[in-house]
Each structure stands twice: as C-alpha cells, then as structure tokens.
C-alpha positions in Angstrom: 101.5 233.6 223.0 102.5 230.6 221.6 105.1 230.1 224.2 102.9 230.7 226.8 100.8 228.5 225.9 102.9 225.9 225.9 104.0 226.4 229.4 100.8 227.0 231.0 99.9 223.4 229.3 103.2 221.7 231.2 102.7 223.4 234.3 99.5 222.0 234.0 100.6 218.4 233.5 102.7 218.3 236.3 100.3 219.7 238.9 97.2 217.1 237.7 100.1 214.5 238.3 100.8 216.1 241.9 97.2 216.2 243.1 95.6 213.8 241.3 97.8 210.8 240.9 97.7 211.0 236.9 101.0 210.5 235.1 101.0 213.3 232.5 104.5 214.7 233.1 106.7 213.0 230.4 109.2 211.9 233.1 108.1 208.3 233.9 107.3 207.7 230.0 109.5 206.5 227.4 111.2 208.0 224.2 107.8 207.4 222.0 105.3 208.3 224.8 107.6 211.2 225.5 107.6 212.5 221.8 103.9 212.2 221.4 103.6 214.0 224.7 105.5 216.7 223.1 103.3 216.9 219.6 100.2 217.3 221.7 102.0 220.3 224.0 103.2 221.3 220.9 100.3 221.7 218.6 98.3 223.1 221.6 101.0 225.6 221.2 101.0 226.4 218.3 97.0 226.0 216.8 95.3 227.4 219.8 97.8 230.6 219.2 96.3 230.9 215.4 92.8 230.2 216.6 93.0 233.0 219.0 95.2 235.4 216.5 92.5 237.4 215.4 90.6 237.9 218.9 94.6 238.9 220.3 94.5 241.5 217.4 91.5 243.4 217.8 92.1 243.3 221.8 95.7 244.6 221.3 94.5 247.7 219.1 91.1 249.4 219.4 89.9 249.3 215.8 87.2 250.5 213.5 86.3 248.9 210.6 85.3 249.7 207.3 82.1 247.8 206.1 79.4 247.8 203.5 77.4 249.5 206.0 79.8 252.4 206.3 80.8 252.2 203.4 79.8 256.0 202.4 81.3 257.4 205.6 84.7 256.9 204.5 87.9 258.6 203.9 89.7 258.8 200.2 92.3 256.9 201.7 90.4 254.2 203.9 88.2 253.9 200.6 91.7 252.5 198.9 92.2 250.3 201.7 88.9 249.0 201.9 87.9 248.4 197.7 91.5 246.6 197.2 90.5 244.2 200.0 86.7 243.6 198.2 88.2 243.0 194.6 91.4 240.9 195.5 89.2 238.5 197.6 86.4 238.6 195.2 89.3 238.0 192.6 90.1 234.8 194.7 87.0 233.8 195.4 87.5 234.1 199.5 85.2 235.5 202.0 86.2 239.1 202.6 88.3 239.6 205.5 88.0 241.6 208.2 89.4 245.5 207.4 90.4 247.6 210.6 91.7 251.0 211.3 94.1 251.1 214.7 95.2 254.5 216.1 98.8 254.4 215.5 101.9 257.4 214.4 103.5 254.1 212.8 103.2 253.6 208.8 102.1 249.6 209.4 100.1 247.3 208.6 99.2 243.1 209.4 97.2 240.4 208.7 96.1 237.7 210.8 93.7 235.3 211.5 93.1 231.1 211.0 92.3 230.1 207.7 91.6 232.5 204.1 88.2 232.6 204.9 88.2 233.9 208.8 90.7 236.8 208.5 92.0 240.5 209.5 93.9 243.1 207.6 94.1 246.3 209.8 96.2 249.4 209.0 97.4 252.0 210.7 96.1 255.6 211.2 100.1 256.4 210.7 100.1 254.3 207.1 96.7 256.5 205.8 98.7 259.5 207.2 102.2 259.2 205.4 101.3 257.3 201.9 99.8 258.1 198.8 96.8 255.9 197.6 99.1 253.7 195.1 101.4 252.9 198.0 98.1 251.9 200.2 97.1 249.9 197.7 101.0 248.0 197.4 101.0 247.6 201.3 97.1 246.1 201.4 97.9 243.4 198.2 101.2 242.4 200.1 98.5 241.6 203.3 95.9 240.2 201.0 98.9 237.9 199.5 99.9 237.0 203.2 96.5 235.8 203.3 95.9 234.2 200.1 99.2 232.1 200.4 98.2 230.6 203.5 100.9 231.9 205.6 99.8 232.3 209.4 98.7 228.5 208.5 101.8 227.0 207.0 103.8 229.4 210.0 102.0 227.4 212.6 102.8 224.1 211.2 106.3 225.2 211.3 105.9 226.1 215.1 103.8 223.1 215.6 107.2 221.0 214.5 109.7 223.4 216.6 107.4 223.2 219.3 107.6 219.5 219.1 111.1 219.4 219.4 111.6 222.3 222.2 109.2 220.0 224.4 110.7 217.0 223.8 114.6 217.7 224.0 114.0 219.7 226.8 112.2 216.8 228.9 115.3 215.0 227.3 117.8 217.2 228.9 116.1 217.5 232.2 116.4 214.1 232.6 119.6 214.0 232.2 120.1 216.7 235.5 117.4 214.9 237.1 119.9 213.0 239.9 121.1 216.6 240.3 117.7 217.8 241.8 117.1 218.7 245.1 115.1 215.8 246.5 113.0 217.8 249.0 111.7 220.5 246.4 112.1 217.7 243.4 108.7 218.2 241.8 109.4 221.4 241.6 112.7 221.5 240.7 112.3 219.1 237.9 108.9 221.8 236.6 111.2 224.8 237.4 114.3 223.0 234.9 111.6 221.7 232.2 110.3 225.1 231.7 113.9 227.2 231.8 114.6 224.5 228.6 111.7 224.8 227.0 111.9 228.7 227.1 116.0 228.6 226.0 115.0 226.2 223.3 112.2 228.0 222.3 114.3 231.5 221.6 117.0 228.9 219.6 114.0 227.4 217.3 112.6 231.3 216.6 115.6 231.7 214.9 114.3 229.0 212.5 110.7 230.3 212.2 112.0 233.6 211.8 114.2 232.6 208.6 111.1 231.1 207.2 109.1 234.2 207.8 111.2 236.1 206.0 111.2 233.9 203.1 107.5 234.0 203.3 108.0 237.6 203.4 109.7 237.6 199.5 106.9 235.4 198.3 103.8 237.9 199.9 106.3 240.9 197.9 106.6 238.6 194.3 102.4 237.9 194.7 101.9 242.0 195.8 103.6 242.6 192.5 101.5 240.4 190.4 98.0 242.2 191.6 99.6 246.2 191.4 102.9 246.2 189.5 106.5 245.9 190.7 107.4 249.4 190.1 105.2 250.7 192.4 106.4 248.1 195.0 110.0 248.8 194.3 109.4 252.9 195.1 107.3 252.7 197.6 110.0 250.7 199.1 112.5 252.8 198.7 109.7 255.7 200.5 109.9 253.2 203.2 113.8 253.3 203.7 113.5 257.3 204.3 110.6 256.6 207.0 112.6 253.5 208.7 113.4 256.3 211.4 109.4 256.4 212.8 109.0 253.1 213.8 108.1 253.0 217.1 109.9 250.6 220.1 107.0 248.3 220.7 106.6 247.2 217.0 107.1 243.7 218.6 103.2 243.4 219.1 102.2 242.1 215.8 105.5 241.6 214.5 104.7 238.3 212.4 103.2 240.5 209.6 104.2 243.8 210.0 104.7 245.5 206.6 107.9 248.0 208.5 110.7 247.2 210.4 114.0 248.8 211.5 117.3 248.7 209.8 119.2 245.6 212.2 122.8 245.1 212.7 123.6 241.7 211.4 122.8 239.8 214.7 119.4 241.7 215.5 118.5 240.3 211.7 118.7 236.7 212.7 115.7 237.8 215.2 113.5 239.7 212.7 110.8 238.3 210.5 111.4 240.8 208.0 114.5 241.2 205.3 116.2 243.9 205.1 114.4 246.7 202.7 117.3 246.5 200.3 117.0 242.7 200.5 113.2 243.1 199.4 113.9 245.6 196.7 116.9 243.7 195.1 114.9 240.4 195.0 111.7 242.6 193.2 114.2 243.9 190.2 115.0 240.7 189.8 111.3 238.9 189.3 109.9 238.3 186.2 105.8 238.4 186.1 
C-alpha cells in the first residue's frame, strides 16, 4: 500500500505538470526543492497507509467482533480473547480496541490501526481452533504490546524516512539517464524510469524496515511476558515451531504483525518481519522481569 501510494502520488505530479503547466515533477527543481518534494511523496506514503490500516484490515477479512453487546453469545475461547483485550487496555488506561474474528485454517493473529486509542486486534478462526486458552491469551498480550508500544506509529516514521530517500535518490538517478531518454516519448520515459527506481529502491529500503520490525518484534515478546509470564510464552513457542507446517502461502496480507511465520533460509529472512522462533525463544530465557 504504501508503495502504491507513493507512485500514484508521482504519476500524479507529472501529469498536473503535462496538462496543466504546473511544475510538480522534481526535475526542474534543485537539491533542497527536490528533497522536500520527496518528504511530502514520502509521508503521503507512508501516513495515509497507517490512516487507512484499519479500514484495509477489515476489508481484507470479513470479521466479526466481539463486543459488550455480545458479550454473552460468546465462545470459551473468543471470551479469552476478548477479556485479555478489556483488562490490558483498561490496565493502560487506552480506549479498547477493536477485537475481530476472521475465517482463517491459519493459527494468526495482528494488530493494526493509527494511534493506541483507534485500533484492531483480530484473530484467527485457525488460532481459537489449535491453542489452548493460556496460549490465546500469550498471542493477544503480544498484539496488545504491539499496540501499547506504539509500533505501527514509530514503523511509519521509519517508512516515512526510507520513503524520503527512495523518492529522492531515485529522481537523483533519473537525472543522471535523463540525456539518455528518448526525446519523442521523454515525459514518459523520464515517469516510466522515476517509477522503476522508486520501486527497486523501495524493495532495497524494506530490507531496513524489515530489520526494525523484527526488533520490534523482541520488544512486543519481552512486554507479552511481563502481562502473562515468560514460561508460557517460551512453550507456547515451541507449540508454534511444530505448527510452522500450516501456514498458509498468502500470509503476506497482514504480514507487519502476524504472530506466525515460516521457517526462511537465511536470504528469505532478510525479507521477513519476523525472527526466527528459536531467535524469539532464545532471547525470552534470557530476559529478566
């Protein structure tokens, strides 16, 4: 989303400049008008991806919810999900978030959404399916901790910096090819070259937010400990290793806080936004509460 954003936004500059006359594409502007061109494409990027987060989510899986007004109707298990949600934002003095259900064989789980007081936790149908209530409750205080420490926020000032620098070195770059351009197509040559950067760029810099994700990753494990114990964590993470085989091919779709991922050769794990399970469980034996 975020990349598409950003280049619907210069597509967008350069045809204003070729209908209207208005000098938006960062070609005829200097270093410093250039760069700031980038921070605004950049944090257009970026913000207007975490603004929408929540919307995306409930459009990309049909969930129900579990409310004070259904309260009664639920589960043993969705009960679990839905009380460890109420106390740990009651406990933090937030406004509840959200608390879905999606249709899913998967054992996951995310959160999303703009700010600690306009969330979304769902789970999976999969997740209520496969684990006990104590391992519910670990995977729900490592979404609540996603939540409480601010991560989709201090994510997207990370992208809103990479994006920066994507937009900016490629315009940089493209000027340097730009006597290359075919004259007669130029305009959309020089769009065509600006956007092939942006996107090659773009997949280099994800290496970057993917590292800090997974940092961020650690830190929502350490403050899951601190609300149900790190024992539980560390076996329920071990359950997880033997159920590594179930995830599904399109776990892509809300990969930024998916609680499950696949076992990676060494390359694939510069790509993921998870650590390794073993990674997580080593680093949970060694933190002191």
């Amino acid at each position: 989303m975020n990349a598409a954003i950003m280049v619907v936004i210069t597509i967008s500059f350069y045809l204003v400049e070729r209908f209207f006359g208005i000098s938006l594409s960062t070609h005829t502007w200097g270093y410093i008008g250039m760069f700031i061109s980038a921070a605004i494409i950049g944090f257009a990027g970026s913000f207007l991806s975490l603004a929408i987060s929540k919307w995306m989510a409930k459009r990309a899986y049909k969930m129900t919810f579990l409310t004070e007004e259904n309260e009664w109707t639920l589960s043993e298990k969705e009960r679990i999900v839905y009380s460890t949600v109420i106390s740990l934002a009651r406990a933090n003095s937030i406004k509840t978030p959200e608390i879905g259900i999606y249709i899913d064989s998967e054992p996951n789980a995310f959160a999303t959404g703009p700010s600690k007081n306009n969330s979304l936790i769902a789970v999976s149908t999969g997740l209520l399916e496969w684990m006990n209530k104590d391992a519910i409750e670990w995977v729900v205080a490592h979404e609540m901790a996603h939540i409480l420490n601010w991560d989709m926020v201090t994510m997207t000032l990370l992208q809103w910096v990479l994006n920066t620098f994507v937009v900016f070195i490629s315009n940089i770059l493209t000027n340097i090819i730009d006597n290359m351009l075919d004259e007669k197509m130029w305009f959309f040559a020089r769009m065509g070259v600006v956007i092939f950067f942006q996107l090659l760029l773009w997949i280099l810099a994800s290496l970057i937010a993917n590292k800090f994700s997974r940092y961020r990753e650690f830190k929502a494990d350490a403050g899951s400990a601190k609300y149900v114990g790190k024992d539980k964590m560390i076996a329920w993470l071990q359950a997880l290793k033997n159920m590594q085989n179930l995830a599904s091919s399109d776990e892509w779709k809300m990969a930024a806080m998916q609680i499950l991922t696949k076992k990676r050769t060494w390359f694939m794990a510069l790509f993921s936004t998870h650590p390794d399970l073993d990674d997580r469980i080593s680093a949970l034996e060694n933190l002191r509460i």
